[in-house]
C-alpha positions in Angstrom: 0.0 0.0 0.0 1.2 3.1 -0.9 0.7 5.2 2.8 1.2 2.1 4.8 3.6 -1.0 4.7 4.2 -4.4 6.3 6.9 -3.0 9.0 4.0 -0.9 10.3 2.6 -4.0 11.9 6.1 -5.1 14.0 4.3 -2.2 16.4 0.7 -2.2 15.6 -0.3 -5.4 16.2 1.6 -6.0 20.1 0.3 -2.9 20.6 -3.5 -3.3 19.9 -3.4 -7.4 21.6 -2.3 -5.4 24.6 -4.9 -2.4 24.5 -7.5 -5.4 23.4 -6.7 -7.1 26.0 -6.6 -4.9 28.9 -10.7 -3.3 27.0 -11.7 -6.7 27.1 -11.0 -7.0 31.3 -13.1 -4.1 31.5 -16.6 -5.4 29.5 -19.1 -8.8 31.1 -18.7 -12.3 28.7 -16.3 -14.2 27.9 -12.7 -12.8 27.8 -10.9 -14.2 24.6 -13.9 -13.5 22.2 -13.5 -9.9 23.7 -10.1 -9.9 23.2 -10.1 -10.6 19.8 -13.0 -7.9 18.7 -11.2 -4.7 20.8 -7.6 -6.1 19.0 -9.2 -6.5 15.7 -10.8 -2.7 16.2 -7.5 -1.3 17.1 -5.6 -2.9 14.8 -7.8 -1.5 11.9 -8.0 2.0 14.1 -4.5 2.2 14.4 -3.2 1.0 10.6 -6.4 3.8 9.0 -5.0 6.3 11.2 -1.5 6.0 10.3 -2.2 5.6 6.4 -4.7 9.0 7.0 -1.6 11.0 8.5 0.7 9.8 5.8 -1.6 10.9 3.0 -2.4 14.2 4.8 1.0 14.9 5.5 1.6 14.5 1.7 0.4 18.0 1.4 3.3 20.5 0.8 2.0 23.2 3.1 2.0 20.2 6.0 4.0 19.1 8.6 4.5 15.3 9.7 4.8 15.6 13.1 2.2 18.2 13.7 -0.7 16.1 12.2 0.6 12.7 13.6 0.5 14.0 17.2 -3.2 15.9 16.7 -4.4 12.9 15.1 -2.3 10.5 18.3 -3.6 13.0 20.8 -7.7 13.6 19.7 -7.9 9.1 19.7 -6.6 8.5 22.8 -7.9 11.4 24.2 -11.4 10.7 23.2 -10.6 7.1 24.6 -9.4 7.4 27.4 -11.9 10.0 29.1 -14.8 7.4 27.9 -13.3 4.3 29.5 -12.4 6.9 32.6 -15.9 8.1 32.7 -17.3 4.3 32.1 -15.7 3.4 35.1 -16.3 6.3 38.0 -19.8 7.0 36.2 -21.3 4.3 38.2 -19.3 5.3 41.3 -19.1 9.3 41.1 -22.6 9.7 39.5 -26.3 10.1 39.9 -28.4 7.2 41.0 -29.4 6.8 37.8 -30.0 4.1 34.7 -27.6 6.0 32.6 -24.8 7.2 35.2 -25.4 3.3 36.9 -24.7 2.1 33.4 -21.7 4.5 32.3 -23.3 6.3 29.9 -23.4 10.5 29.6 -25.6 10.1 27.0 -29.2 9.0 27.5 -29.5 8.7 23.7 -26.2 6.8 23.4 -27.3 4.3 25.9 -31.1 3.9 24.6 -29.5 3.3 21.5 -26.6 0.7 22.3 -29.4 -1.4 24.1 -31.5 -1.5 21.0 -28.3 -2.0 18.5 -27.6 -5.3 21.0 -31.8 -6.1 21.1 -31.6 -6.1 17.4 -28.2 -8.1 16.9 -29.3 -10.9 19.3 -32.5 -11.4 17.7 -33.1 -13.2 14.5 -33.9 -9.9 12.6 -32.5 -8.9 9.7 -30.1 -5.9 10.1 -32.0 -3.5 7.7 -34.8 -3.7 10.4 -33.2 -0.8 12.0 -34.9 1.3 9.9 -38.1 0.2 10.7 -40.7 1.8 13.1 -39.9 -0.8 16.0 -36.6 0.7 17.0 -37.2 4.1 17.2 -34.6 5.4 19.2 -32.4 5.9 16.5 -34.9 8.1 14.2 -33.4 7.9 11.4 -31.9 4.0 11.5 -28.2 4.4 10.3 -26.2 4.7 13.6 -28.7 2.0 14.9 -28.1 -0.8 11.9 -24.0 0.3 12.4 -24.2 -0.8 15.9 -26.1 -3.8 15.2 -23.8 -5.2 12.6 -20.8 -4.6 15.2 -22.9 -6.6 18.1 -23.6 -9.2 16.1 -20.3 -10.2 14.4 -17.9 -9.0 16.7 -19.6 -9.9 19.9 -22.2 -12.2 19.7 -22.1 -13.2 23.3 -22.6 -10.1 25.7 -23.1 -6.6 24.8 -19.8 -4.9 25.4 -20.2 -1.2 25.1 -16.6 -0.2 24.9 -16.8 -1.5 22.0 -18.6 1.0 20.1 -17.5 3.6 21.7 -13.8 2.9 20.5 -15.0 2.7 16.9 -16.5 6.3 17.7 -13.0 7.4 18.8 -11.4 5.9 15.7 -13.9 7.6 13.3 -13.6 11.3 15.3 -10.0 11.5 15.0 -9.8 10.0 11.0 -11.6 13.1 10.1 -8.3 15.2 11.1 -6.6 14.7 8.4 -9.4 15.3 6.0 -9.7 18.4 7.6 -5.9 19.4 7.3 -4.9 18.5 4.4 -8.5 20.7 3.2 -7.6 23.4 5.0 -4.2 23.5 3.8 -5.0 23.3 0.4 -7.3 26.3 0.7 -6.3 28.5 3.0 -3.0 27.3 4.1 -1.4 25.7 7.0 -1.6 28.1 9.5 -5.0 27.8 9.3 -4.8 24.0 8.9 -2.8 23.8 12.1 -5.0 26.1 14.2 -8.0 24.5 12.7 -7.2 20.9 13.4 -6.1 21.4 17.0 -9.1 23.3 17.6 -11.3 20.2 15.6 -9.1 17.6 18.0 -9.4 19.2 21.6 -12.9 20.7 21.6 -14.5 19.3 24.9 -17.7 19.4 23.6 -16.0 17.3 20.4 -13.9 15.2 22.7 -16.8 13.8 24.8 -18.9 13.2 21.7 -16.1 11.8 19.9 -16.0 9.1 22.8 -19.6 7.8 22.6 -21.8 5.9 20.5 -23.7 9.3 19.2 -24.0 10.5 15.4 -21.8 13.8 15.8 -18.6 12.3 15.8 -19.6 10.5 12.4 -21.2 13.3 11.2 -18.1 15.4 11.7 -16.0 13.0 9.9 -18.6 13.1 7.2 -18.3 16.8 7.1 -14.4 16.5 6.5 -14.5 14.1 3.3 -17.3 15.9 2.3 -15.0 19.2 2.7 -11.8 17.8 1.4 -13.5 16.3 -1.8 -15.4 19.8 -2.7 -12.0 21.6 -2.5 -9.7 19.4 -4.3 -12.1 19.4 -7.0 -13.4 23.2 -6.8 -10.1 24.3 -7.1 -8.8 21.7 -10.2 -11.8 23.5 -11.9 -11.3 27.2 -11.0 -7.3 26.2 -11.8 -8.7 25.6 -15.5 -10.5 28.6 -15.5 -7.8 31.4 -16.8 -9.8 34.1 -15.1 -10.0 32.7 -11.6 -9.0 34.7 -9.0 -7.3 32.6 -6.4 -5.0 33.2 -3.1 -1.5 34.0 -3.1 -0.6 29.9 -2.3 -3.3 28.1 -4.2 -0.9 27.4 -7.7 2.2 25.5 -6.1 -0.3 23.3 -4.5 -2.8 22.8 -7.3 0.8 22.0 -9.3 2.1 19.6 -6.6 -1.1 17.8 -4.9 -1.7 13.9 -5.5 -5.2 14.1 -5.7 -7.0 13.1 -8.8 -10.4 14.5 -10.0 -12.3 10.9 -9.4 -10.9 10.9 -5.3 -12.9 13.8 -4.9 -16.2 12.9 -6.3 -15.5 9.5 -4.4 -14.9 11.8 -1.2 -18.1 13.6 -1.6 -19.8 11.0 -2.2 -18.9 8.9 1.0 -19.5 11.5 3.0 -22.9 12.6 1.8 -23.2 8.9 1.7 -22.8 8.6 5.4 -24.9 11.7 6.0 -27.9 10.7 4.7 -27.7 7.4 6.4 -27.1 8.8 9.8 -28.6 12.6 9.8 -30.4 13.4 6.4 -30.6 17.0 7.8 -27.3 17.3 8.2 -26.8 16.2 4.6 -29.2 19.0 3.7 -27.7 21.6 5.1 -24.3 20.8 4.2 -25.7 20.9 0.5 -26.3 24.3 1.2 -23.4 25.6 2.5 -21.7 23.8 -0.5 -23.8 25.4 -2.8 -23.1 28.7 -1.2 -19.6 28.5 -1.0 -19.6 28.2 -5.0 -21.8 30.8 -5.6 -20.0 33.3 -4.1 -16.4 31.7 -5.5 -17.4 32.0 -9.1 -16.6 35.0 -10.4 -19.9 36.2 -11.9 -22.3 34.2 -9.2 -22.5 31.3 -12.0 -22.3 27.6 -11.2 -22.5 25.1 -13.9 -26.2 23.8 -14.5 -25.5 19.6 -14.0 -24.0 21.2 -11.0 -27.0 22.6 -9.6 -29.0 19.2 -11.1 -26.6 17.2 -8.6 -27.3 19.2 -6.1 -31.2 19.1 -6.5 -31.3 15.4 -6.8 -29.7 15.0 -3.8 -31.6 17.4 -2.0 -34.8 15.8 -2.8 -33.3 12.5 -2.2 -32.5 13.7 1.5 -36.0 15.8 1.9 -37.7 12.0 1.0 -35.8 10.6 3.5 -35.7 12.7 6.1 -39.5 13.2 5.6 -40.1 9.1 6.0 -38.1 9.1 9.1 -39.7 11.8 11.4 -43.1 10.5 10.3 -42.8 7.0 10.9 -46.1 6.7 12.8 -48.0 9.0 10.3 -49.3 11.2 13.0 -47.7 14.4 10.9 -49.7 14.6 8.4 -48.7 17.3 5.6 -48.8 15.0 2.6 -45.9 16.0 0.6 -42.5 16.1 2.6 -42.4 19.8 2.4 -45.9 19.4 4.5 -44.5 17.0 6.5 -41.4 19.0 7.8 -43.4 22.1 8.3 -45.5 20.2 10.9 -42.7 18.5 12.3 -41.1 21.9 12.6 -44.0 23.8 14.1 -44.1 21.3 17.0 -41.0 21.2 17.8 -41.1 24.8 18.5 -44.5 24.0 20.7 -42.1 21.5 22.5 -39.4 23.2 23.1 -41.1 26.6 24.0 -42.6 24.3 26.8 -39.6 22.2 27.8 -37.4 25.6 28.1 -40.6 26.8 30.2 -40.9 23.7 32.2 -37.4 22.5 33.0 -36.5 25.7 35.1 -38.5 27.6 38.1 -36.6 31.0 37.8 -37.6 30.8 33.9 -40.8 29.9 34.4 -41.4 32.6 36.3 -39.5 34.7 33.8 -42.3 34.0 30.8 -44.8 34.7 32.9 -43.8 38.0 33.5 -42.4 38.7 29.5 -44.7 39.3 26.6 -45.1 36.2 24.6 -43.2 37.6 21.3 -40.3 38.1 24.0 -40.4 34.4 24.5 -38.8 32.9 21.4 -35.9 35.2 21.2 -35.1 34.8 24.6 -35.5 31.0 24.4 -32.7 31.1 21.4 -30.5 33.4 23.3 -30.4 31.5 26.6 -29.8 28.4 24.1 -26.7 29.9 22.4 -24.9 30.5 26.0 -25.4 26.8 26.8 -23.8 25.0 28.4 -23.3 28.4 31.3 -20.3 28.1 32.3 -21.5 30.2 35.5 -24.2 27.7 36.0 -21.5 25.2 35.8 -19.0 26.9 38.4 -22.1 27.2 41.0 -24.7 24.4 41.0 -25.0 21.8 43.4 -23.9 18.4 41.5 -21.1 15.5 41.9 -17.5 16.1 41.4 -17.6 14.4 38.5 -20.3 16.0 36.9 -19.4 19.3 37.5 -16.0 18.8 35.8 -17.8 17.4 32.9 -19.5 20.6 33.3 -16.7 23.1 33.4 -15.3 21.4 30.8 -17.8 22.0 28.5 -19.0 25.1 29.0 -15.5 26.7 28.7 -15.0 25.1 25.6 -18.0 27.0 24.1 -16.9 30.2 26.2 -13.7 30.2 24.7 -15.2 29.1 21.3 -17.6 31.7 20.9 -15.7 34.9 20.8 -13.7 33.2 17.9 -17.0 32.9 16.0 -18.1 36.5 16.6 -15.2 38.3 15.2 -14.8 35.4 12.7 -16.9 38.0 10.8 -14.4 40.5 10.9 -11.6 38.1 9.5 -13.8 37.2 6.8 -14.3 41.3 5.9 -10.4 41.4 5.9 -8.4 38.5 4.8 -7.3 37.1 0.9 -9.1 38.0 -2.5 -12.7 39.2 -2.5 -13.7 35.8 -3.6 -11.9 34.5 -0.1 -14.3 37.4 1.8 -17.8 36.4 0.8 -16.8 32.7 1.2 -15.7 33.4 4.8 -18.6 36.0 5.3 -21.1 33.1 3.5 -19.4 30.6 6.0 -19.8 32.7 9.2 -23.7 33.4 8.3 -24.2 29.6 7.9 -22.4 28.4 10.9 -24.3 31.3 13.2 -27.7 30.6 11.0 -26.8 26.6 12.5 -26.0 27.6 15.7 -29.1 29.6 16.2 -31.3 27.3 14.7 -29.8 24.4 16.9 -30.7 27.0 19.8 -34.3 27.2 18.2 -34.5 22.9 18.3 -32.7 22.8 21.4 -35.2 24.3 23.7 -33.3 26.2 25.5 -31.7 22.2 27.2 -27.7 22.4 28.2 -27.3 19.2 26.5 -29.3 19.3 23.5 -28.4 22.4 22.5 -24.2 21.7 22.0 -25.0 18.6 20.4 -26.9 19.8 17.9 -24.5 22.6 17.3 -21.6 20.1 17.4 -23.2 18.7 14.3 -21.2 20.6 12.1 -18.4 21.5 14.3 -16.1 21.2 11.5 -17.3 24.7 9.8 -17.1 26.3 13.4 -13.7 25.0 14.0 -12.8 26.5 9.8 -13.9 30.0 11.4 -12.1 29.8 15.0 -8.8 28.4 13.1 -8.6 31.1 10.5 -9.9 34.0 13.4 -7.3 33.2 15.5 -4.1 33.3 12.6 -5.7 36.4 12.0 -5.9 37.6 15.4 -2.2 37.1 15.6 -1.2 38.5 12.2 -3.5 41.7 12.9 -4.0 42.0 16.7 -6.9 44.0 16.0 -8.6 45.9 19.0 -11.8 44.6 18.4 -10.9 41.1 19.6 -9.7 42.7 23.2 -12.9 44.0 23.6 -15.1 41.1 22.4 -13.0 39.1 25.3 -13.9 41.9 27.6 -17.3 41.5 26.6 -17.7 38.2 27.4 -15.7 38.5 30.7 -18.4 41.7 32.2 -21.0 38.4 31.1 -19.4 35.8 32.6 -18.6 37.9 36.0 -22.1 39.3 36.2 -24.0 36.2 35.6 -21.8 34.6 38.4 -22.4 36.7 41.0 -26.1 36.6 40.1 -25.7 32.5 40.3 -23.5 32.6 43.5 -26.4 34.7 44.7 -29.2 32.6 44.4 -27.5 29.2 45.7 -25.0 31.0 48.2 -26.7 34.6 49.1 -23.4 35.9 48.2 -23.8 39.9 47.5 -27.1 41.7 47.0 -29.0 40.0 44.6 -30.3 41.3 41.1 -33.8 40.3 39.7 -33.1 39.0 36.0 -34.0 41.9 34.2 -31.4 44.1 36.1 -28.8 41.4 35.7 -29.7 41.4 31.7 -29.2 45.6 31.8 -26.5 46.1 33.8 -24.4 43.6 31.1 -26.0 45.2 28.2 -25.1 48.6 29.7 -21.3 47.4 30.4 -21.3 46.3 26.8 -22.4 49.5 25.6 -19.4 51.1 27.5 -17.0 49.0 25.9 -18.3 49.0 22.5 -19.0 53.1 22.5 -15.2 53.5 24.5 -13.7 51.1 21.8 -15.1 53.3 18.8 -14.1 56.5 20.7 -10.6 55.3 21.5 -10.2 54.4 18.1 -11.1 57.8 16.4 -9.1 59.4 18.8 -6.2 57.7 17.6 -7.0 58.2 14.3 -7.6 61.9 14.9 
């Protein structure tokens, strides 16, 4: 093979008996069968991988080591945290089915108990997609999980088991990603980019469970490497094109070849439609965005936009006949079909985001009801609060979780807001709208995600995890050009979110602890808004001052 070689295995394979061995101590049934299954798993993790960073790394703007320890670092790390939390979960947490079982994630265990239900029975895999197991709604994850149970251990449900194929599939996305991102925008960004992609809490926990994210993520990254390496081969033919300062010495010197790419794409819409036909759908769009605004006179090629169509249907059918399983929808048509499904799910969540909190409840009451959406969607884009996080009652081990988590997105989100500023100010003007047209469809996901959400602090960073991959695009290349520019305006967004973060904590602190005078909501909400209004009118003054 042309990335990997027999000498590979003189490590590999002692290496994954041992790993195997010491996973299969950990899991109920018989010791040898699960002993072979976790070997045979890392054994294929650990020879993908390595092939993954040798073709990524075959991009000039690369470096070796840099991939090979982010791609080292996001499997074990994902590993290692959900064998940790497997094991004190049951000791350290809640009195619980899930935290008795070592799951975080209700989904993830609901669904692990039906792949095994479904593998032990004489059913035929494809039954997944039936009505009967509807935990999974739209079967793919389900019938994956299945097939592993049933062939790899047909004794006992081991659990570990799927969450290491998760691990494996989270961190083969990196290289996608990098050698992408190199090939577009360059390696800084690739390097900022794929760390951010690799060590993302939110990422790293999801990346260690049976859930759809961390295969939707990988998804996202052959889907994103196949649309540039061929986007770019055609602009390259185009003698008009107006590309960055980088793009021709890599065009000249990549490997790839035009059929990898549709190959690529096609895997990972593939995938998508299997696991999350949403996901599939949106990613079409962004896609079909990103060439718009690339061409140079807002044309894209008409079989193009017929590919893009027939997919899009294909994935409406789909994702129609899987939220209306039970025919209790109605609508007809799909497009009926999803505007029911969509109309209660805002029903729902307007009365989960109502119902899961006193203080909030109390809050609608007192708000006028077209207050009550938008406030629902804002409190959903600060989840998980990472004051919340600091102050609530709750186990050690839960509230490290917690922290974890919501500092992640704390840290993330500034990144995303003055993503819009590097998009305004960085390459060619085709490199602008692309970035601008990238920042309105990640923050277009993230608040629709807050909208589906309900307002829950574990709903709502999972669905916004979805496509982490676009989010972690916009924090790489904000952050090279943070340090290339080290414009004001990012000081002051920090500042920003510190006056929220200290304000909100105090307000928290208050309610559990009676530490300080306490604020009613409403002057909490104005006291920020009026700090922010200091810094932002301060920041302008300062600058035209300087200016003057």
């Amino acid at each position: 093979m042309k990335y990997f070689n027999l000498r590979d295995l003189l490590w590999i394979a002692p290496l994954s008996l041992v790993l195997g061995a010491g996973m299969s101590a950990l899991q109920p049934g018989d010791w040898v069968i699960g002993w072979l299954a976790f070997s045979f798993l890392f054994l294929l993790s650990f020879s993908l991988l390595l092939a993954a960073v040798r073709w990524g790394a075959s991009t000039p703007l690369s470096a070796n080591q840099a991939l090979l320890w982010m791609v080292a670092i996001a499997f074990l790390l994902r590993l290692a945290i959900s064998v940790g939390v497997y094991v004190v979960l049951p000791v350290g947490g809640y009195d619980e089915p899930d935290d008795n079982a070592g799951y975080i994630f209700t989904d993830a265990h609901r669904r692990d108990n039906q792949s095994w239900e479904l593998a032990s029975s004489e059913s035929r895999i494809v039954n997944a997609f039936s009505q009967k197991y509807a935990y999974d709604q739209y079967g793919g994850l389900l019938a994956f999980g299945a097939l592993v149970y049933r062939y790899l251990s047909p004794d006992v449900q081991r659990p570990l088991l799927l969450v290491l194929l998760s691990a494996f599939i989270a961190a083969l996305g990196i290289p996608f990603l990098w050698k992408a991102a190199s090939l577009q925008w360059g390696g800084k960004v690739a390097l900022a980019a794929g760390w951010i992609f690799a060590l993302y809490p939110e990422s790293v926990l999801l990346g260690g469970a049976a859930m759809r994210e961390p295969y939707l993520m990988t998804f996202s990254a052959f889907i994103l490497w196949g649309f540039v390496s061929w986007h770019f081969r055609a602009e390259r033919s185009d003698p008009n094109g107006e590309r960055s300062r980088h793009l021709p010495d890599l065009l000249s010197k990549s490997r790839a070849v035009p059929g990898s790419a549709w190959v690529w794409l096609g895997l990972g819409l593939l995938g998508m439609l299997l696991v999350s036909p949403p996901t599939a759908l949106v990613t079409l769009v962004i896609l079909a965005g990103w060439m718009f605004f690339s061409s140079g006179k807002g044309q894209v090629p008409w079989w193009v936009i017929a590919a893009v169509l027939v997919i899009f249907a294909a994935g409406l059918f789909l994702l129609s006949s899987a939220i209306n399983r039970e025919g209790t929808l109605g609508g007809g048509t799909p497009v009926g079909i999803l505007g029911s499904f969509m109309r209660e799910v805002n029903k729902w969540g307007l009365h989960q985001f109502e119902s899961g909190s006193g203080w909030v409840q109390k809050l609608f009451d007192a708000m006028p009801a077209w207050l009550r959406l938008p406030f629902m969607i804002a409190y959903g884009v600060f989840q998980p609060v990472l004051p919340a996080a600091l102050v609530e009652p709750t186990t050690p081990i839960w509230r490290v979780i917690g922290i974890l988590r919501a500092a992640g997105w704390y840290a993330l989100l500034p990144a995303l807001l003055f993503a819009a500023l590097t998009g305004a100010g960085s390459g060619s003007a085709r490199d602008r709208k692309v970035w601008l047209w990238l920042w309105a469809a990640a923050w277009g996901w993230v608040l629709f995600t807050a909208l589906r959400g309900g307002g829950d602090q574990w709903d709502n960073p999972r669905y916004r995890a979805i496509l982490f991959l676009w989010q972690a695009l916009l924090a790489g290349q904000a952050w090279v050009w943070w340090r290339e520019t080290r414009n004001a305006w990012v000081t002051r967004v920090l500042l920003g979110e510190l006056v929220f973060l200290a304000v909100f904590s105090q307000w928290y602190a208050s309610r559990y602890f009676h530490w300080g005078g306490q604020m009613d909501f409403g002057g909490m909400v104005g006291l920020i808004l009026g700090l922010w209004a200091v810094i932002g009118v301060g920041g302008w003054w300062w600058d035209r001052r300087r200016r003057a």
